[in-house]
N, C-alpha and C positions, 0 to 999 in steps of 0.2 A: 441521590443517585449512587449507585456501590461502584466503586472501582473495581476495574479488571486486572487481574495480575497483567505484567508484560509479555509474561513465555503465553499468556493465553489470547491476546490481544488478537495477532495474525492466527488465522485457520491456513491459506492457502492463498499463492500467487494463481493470480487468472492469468490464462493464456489463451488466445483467440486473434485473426484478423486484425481486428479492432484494438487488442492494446498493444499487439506489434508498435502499430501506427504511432498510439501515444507514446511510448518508448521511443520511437527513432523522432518524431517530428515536435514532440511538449516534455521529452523530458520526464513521462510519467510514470510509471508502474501501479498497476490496480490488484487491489488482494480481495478476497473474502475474509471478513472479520468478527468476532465475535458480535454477539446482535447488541449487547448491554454496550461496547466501547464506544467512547464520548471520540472526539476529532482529538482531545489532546492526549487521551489513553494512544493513539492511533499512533500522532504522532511522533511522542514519545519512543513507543516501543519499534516505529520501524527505525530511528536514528542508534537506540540502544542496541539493539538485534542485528544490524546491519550496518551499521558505521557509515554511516551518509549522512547529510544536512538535508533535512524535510523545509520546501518556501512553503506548502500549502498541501491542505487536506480538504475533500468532498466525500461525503457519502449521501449513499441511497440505499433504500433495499427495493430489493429488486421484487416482481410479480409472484417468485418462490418463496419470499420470507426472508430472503440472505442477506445480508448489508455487507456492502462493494463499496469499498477505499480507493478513492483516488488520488494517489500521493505523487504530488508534484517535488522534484527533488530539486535542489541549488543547485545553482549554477557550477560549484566545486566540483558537484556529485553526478556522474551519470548514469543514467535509467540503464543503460543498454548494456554495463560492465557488472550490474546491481543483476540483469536479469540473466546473463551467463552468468553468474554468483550462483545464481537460486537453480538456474537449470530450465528455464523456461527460453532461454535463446539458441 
């Protein structure tokens, strides 16, 4: 399996309804990610990228082809200061 660089890793934070949610009530933030990046490429590059402490990573891709990161952050780190960061709050 090749490795992803880190700058290529994250494509884009999603913002909808639904990851509001997991933001305020799990602590999560969900991105679009490059389609080849493994859960530890993931991450990796979102604690690099973004100076937070990642508990857990899930993906899927999605019916379009896209593979959607769901990164659960620590308890230190919160989603919600992570997603006014990015501009998605």
């Amino acid at each position: 399996m090749t490795r992803v660089s880190t700058e290529l890793v994250i494509t884009y934070p999603m913002m909808s309804e639904d990851t509001v949610k997991l933001i305020e009530t799990e602590n999560k933030i969900v991105f679009i990610v490059h389609g080849n990046a493994s859960k530890r490429d993931i991450w990796k590059a979102v604690e690099e990228l973004y100076e937070v402490k990642v508990d857990q990573v899930h993906t899927l891709v999605t019916p379009e082809g896209k593979k959607k990161a769901y990164v659960r952050l620590g308890p230190e780190s919160k989603a919600s200061e992570l997603a006014v960061k990015l501009g998605i709050l």
